[in-house]
N, C-alpha and C positions, 0 to 999 in steps of 0.2 A: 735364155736366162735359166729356164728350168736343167737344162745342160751343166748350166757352170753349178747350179745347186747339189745337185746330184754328185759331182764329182767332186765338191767339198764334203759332201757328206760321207761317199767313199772316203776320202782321205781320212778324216778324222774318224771313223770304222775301224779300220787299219791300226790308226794309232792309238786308240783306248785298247788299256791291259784288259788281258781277259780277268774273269772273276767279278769278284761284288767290290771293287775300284769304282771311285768316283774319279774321274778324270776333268780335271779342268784344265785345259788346253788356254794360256794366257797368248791376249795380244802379240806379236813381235817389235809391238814398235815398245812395248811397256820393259824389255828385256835390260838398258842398260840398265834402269832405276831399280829393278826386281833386282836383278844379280846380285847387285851393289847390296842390296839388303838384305838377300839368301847369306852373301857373305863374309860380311857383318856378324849374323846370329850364328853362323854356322863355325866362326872363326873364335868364339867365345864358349861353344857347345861341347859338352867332353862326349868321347866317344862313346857309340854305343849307343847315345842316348836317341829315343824317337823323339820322329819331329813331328808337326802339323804338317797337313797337307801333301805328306810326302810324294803322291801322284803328280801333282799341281806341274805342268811342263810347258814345254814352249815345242812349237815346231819350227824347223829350218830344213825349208824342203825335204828331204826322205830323213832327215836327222830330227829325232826327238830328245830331250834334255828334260829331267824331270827335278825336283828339289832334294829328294835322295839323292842321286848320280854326285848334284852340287856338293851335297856334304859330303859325299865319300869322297871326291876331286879335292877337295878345302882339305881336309882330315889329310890327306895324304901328301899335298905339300908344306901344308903347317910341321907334318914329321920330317919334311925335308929342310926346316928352319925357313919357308918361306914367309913372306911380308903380306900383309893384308892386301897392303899395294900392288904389291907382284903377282899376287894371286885375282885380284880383281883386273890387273890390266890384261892377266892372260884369257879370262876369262869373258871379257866385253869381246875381243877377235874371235872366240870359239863359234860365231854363227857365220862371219866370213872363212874361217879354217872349212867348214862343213861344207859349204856351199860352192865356194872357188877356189880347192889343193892346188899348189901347183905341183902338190907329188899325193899320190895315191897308191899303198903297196899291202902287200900281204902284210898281217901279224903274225908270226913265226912260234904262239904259243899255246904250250901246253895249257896253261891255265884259263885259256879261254880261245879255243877252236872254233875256227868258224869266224874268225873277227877280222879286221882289215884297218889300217891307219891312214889317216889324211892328214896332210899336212904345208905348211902355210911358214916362207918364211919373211920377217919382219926388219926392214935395216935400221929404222928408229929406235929400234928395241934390240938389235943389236942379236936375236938370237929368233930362232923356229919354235914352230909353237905345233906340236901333235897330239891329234885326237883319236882315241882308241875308239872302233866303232865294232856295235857287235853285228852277225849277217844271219840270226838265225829267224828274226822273223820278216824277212823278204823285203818287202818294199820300204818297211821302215825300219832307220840301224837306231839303236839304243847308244847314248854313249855310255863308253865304260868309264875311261879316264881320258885324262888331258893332262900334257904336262911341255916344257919347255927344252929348248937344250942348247948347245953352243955352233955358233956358227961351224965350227970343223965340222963338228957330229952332221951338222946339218948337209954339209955341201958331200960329206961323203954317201948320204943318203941319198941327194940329187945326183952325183953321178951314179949309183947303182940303180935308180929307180924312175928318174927322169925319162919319160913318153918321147 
């Protein structure tokens, strides 16, 4: 018992920012309800603006997700003309994209080196859904973005990157 304590405590070590961050690490099972309502506020939020809580995250295995990352994810397909909806449904899958990719490959960029993509694709929804993940602090990847794409894009990815 005091084993499994210990190694919860490591984990969550690991995943609090350094600095004077208060980090609250929320439930996973609390994730669809939470979302649902980071993106809600965040979809009505004009840019730029500071939130509450901004640390406040969720873990999913080596994947951490914090209420920033949410806004900047929301922020950035809201400029892509996306839906509340579309961005909430992409967004409930982002802790199975993390957890069980059936493709995982390099990120090929300049503007953030060091990162790597995971990715998940969906036939109810008709399209792939990828998570940019960062790799700079070891055992836990920060996500950067998430965003969706169309089945071609997708399947030309599984054939170049498929295990």
């Amino acid at each position: 018992m005091a084993t499994q304590q210990k190694a919860l405590d490591d984990l969550f070590d690991l995943a609090r920012p350094k600095g004077n961050h208060l980090l609250v690490v929320n439930e996973p099972s609390t994730y669809p309800v939470k979302i649902k309502s980071w993106i809600k506020e965040f979809f009505t939020t004009a840019p730029k603006t500071t939130i509450s809580d901004p640390t406040s995250s969720f873990l999913f295995g080596d994947t951490r997700l914090t209420r920033q990352q949410v806004k900047h994810i929301v922020e950035q397909r809201v400029a892509e003309g996306k839906t509340a909806k579309e961005v909430s449904s992409m967004m409930e899958r982002l802790p199975e994209v993390v957890q069980y990719p059936t493709l995982e490959y390099p990120n090929n960029s300049l503007k953030y080196p060091n990162s790597f993509r995971r990715a998940r694709f969906y036939p109810e929804l008709n399209k792939g859904i990828v998570v940019i993940l960062d790799n700079k602090t070891g055992e836990i990847h920060d996500v950067i973005t998430a965003f969706s794409n169309r089945p071609g894009t997708f399947r030309k990815l599984e054939a170049r990157y498929k295990k």
